[in-house]
PAZAPA-4460 file (N, C-alpha, C; in steps of 0.05 Angstrom, whole numbers, plus 32768, in hexadecimal, padded with zeros to 4 digits):
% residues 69
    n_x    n_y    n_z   ca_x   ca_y   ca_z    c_x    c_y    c_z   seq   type   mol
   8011   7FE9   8000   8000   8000   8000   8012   8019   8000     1      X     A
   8013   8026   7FF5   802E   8037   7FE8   8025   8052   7FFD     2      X     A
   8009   805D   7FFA   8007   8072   800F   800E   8069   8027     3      X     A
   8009   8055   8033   8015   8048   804B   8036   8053   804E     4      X     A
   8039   804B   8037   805E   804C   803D   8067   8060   8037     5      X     A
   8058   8079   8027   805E   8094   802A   8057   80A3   8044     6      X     A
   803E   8098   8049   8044   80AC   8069   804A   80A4   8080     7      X     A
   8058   8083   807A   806A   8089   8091   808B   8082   8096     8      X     A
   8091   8095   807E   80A4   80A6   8077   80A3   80BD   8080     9      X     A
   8091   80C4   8077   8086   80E0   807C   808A   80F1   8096    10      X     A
   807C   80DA   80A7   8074   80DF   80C5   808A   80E0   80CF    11      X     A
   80A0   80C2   80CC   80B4   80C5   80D3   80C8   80DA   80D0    12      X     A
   80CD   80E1   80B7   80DD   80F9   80B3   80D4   8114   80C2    13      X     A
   80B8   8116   80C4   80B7   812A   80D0   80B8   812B   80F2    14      X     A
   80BF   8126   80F6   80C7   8118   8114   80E9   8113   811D    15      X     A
   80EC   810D   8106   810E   810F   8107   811C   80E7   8112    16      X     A
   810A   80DD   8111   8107   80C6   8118   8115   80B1   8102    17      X     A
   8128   809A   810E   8137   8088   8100   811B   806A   80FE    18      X     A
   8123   805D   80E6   8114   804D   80E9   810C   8037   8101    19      X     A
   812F   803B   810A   812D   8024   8122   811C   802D   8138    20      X     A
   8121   8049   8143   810C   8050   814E   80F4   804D   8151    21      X     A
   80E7   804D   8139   80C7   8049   812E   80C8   8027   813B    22      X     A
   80D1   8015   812D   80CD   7FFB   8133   80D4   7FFB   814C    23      X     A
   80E0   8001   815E   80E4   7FFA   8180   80CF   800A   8189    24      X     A
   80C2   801B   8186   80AE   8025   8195   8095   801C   818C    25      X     A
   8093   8008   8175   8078   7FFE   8164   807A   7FE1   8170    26      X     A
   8092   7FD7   8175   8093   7FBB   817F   8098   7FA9   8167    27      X     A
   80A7   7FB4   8154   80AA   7FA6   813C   80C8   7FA1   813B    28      X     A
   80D0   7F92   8123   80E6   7F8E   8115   80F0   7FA8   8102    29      X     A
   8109   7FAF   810B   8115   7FBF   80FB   8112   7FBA   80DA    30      X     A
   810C   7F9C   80D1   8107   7F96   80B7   80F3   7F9A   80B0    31      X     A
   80D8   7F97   80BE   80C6   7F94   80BD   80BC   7FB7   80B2    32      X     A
   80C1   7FC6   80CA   80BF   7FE0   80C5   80C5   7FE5   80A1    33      X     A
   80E8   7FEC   80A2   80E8   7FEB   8085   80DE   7FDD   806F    34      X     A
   80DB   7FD1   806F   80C8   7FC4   8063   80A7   7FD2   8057    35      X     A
   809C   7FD9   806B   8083   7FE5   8072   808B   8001   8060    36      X     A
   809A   8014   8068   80A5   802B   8056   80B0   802B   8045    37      X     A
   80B8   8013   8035   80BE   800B   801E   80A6   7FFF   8009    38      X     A
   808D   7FFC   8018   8075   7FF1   8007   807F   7FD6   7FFC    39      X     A
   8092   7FC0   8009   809E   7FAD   8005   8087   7F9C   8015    40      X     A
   8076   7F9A   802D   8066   7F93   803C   805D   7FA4   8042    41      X     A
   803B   7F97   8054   8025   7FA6   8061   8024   7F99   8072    42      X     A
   8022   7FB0   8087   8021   7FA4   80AB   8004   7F9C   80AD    43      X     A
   8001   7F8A   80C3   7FE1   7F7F   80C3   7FD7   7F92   80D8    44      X     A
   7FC2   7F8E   80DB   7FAD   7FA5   80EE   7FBA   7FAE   8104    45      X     A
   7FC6   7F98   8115   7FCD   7FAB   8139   7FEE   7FB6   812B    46      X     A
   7FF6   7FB0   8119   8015   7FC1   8112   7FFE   7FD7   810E    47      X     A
   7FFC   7FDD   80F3   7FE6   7FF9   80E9   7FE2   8008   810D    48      X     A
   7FD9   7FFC   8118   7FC5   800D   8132   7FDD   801C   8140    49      X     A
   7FF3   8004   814A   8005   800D   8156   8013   8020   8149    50      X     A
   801C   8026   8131   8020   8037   8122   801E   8058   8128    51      X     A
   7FFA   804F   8123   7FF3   8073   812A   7FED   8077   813E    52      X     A
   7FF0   8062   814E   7FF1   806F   8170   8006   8078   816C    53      X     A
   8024   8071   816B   803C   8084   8171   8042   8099   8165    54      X     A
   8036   8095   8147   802D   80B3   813C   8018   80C1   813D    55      X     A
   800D   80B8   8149   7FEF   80CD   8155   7FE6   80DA   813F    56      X     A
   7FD7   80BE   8131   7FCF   80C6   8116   7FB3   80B1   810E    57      X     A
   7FAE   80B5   80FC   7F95   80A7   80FD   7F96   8089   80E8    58      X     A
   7F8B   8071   80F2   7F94   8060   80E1   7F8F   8065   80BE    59      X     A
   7F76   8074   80C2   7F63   8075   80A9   7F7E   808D   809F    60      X     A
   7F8A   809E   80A7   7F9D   80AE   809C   7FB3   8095   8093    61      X     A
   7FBC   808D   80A5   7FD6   8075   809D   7FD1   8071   8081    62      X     A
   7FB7   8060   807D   7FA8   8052   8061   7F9E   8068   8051    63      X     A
   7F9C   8082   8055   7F97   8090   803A   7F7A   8091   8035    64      X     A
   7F66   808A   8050   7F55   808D   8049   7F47   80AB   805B    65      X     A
   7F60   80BA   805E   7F5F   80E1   8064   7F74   80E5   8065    66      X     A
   7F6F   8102   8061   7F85   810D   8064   7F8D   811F   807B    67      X     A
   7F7F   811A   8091   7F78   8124   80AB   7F86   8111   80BE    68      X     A
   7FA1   811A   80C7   7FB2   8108   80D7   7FAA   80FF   80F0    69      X     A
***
């Protein structure tokens, strides 16, 4: 899902945030993560959730279905 993996790039960059970061505070694999921001894989539902809890963002934003974070 390619909007997936553009905004969270996005999010991350704007935050100043390394990927490893993102995955230790999501409870993931550093591969896993990249992965996910490479549109190489899609995280299943509780990755997605956990996600925009740490970005305090909205899942339906994650997926592109607003543009209202």
């Amino acid at each position: 899902m390619k909007i997936l993996a553009q905004r969270l790039f996005a999010l991350r960059k704007e935050r100043n945030l390394t990927q490893e970061h993102v995955a230790d505070a999501v409870g993931i694999s550093f591969n896993s993560y990249r992965r996910y921001e490479k549109d190489e894989r899609e995280p299943m539902a509780p990755t997605i959730v956990a996600m925009a809890d740490f970005f305090q963002v909205s899942t339906d934003y994650l997926l592109g279905r607003t543009e209202q974070p």
